[in-house]
ROLUM-241163 format. One record per residue (C-alpha): z, x, y. Coordinates in nm, 2 decimals. Layout:
      z      x      y
      Z      X      Y
...
***
This chain:
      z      x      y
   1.21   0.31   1.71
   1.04  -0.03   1.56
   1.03  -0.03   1.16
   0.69  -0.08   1.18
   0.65   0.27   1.28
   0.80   0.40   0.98
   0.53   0.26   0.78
   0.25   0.44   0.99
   0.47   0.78   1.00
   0.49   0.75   0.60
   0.09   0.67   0.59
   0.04   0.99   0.79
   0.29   1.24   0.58
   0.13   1.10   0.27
  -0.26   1.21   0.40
  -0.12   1.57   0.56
   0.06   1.61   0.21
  -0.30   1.51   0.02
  -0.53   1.75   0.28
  -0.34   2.06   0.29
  -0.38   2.09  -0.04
  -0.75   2.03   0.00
  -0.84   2.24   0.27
  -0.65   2.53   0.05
  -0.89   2.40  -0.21
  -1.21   2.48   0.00
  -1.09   2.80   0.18
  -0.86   3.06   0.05
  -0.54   3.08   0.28
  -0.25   3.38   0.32
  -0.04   3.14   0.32
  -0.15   2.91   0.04
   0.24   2.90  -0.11
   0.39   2.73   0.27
   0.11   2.50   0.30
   0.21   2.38  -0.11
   0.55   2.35   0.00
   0.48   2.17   0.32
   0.29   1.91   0.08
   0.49   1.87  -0.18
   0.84   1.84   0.07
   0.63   1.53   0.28
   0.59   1.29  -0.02
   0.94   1.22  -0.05
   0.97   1.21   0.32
   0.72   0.94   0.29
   0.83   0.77   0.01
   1.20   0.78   0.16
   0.96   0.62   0.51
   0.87   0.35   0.35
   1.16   0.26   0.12
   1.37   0.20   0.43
   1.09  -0.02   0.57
   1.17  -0.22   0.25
   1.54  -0.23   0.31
   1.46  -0.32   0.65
   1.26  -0.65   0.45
   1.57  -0.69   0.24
   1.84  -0.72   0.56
   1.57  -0.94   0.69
   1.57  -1.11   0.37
   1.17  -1.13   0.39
   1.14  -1.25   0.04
   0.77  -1.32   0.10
   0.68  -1.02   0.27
   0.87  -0.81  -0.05
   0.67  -1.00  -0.35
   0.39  -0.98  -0.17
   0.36  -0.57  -0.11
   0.63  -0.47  -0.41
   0.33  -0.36  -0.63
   0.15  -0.22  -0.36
   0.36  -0.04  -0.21
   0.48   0.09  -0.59
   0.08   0.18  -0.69
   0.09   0.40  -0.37
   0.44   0.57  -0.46
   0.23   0.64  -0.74
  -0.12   0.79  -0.66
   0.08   0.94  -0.33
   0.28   1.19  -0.58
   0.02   1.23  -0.89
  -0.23   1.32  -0.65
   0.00   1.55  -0.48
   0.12   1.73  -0.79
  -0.20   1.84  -0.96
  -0.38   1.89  -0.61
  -0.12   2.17  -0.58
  -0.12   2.27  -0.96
  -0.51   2.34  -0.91
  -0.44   2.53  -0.58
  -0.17   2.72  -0.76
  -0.40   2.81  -1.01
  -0.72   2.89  -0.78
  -0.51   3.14  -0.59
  -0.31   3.29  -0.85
  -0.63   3.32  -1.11
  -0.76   3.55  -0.81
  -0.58   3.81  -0.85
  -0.67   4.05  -1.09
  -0.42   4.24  -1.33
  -0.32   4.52  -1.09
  -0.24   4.31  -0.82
   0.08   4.06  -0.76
   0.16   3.85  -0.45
   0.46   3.91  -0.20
   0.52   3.60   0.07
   0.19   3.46   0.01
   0.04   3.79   0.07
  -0.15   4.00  -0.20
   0.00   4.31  -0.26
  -0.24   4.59  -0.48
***
């Protein structure tokens, strides 16, 4: 596999892990709670994507390359897992604040 390739895989995990969270946004879902985990599990899979990219840079020793992405490639580590964390914390709280007192929820599932 080129190394190049984890760079693109790591761009992809990091949009799935920002839309499930938004499509659970829009539309209620059974299974709100997998879709969450699925999102929250692919950032570090990402971020873990692209750090050996960078390692890859460092064997290389691509000095250039590194200076000139190192900030970059750190604002996205950032937005990537801030967005992440309160997209899911609204979602959490959009489907949980839906059930009413009577009611509790088993596998994602309400139960009355």
């Amino acid at each position: 596999m080129m190394m190049s390739n984890f760079n693109v895989l790591a761009l992809i995990f990091g949009l799935i892990a920002i839309a499930l969270p938004i499509v659970n946004l829009e539309k209620y879902r059974k299974n709100w709670v997998l879709h969450s985990f699925i999102s929250i599990s692919l950032v570090p899979i990402s971020l873990i994507m692209t750090r050996v990219f960078t390692h890859y840079w460092i064997r290389r020793e691509d000095w250039s390359a590194l200076m000139d992405t190192s900030l970059s490639i750190l604002i996205g580590y950032c937005v990537l897992t801030i967005l992440t964390i309160l997209l899911n914390i609204s979602v959490y709280r959009k489907n949980v604040g839906t059930l009413s007192k009577g009611d509790r929820q088993q596998n994602g599932n309400i139960v009355r």
